[in-house]
ROGU-378703 format. One line per 3 residues: their letters; for each residue x, y, z of C-alpha. Coordinates in pm, whole numbers. Layout:
N
a = X,Y,Z | ...
This chain:
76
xxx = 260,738,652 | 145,530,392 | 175,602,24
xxx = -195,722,-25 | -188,879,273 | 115,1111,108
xxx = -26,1092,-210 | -317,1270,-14 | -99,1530,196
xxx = 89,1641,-119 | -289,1747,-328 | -419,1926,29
xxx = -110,2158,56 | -222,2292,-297 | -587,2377,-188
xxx = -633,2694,1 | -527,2755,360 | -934,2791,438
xxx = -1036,2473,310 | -739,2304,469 | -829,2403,776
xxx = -1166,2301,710 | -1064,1956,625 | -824,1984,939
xxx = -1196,2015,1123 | -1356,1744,1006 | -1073,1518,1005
xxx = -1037,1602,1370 | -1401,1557,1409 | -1386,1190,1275
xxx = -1074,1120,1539 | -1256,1283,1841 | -1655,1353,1777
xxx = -1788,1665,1919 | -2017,1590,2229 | -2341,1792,2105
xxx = -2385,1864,2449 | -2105,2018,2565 | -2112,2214,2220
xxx = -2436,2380,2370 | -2338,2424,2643 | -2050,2623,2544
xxx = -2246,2854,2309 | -2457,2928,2552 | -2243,3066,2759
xxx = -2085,3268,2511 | -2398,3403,2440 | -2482,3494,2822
xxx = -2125,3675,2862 | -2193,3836,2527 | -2541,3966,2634
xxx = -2376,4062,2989 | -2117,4261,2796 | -2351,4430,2564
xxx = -2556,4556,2878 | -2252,4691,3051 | -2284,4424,3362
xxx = -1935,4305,3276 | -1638,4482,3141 | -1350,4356,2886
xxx = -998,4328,2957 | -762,4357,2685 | -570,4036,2566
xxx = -243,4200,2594 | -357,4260,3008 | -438,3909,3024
xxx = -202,3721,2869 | 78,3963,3063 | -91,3823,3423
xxx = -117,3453,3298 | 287,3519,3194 | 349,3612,3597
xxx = 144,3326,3705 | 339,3073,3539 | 671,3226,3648
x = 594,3178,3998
């Protein structure tokens, strides 16, 4: 890493951990732009399954549940 780049690391750790993530973000951003599309696309599907939920067509699993059956599919 170069000097300013340090020089830069060291003043970041001393802001707080929300607007070091939000620089995290953006810095990300500038290395690997969001497609707007694909953002879209994604929120609208969240909103669908969100709507489904709220209506009762769909029912929610518990992380815990989910994460234990992902944990047996990888063992096998």
């Amino acid at each position: 890493m170069t000097a300013v780049a340090e020089k830069i690391y060291e003043e970041v750790l001393d802001l707080p951990a929300e607007e070091r993530l939000h620089l995290i973000d953006k810095l990300l951003q500038s290395v690997t732009p969001i497609d707007k599309s694909i953002e879209k696309a994604w929120i609208d599907e969240a909103e669908r399954r969100y709507k489904e939920y709220k209506a009762g067509k769909v029912k929610a699993i518990p992380g815990d549940e989910v994460f234990r059956k992902i944990q047996r599919r990888l063992k096998k």
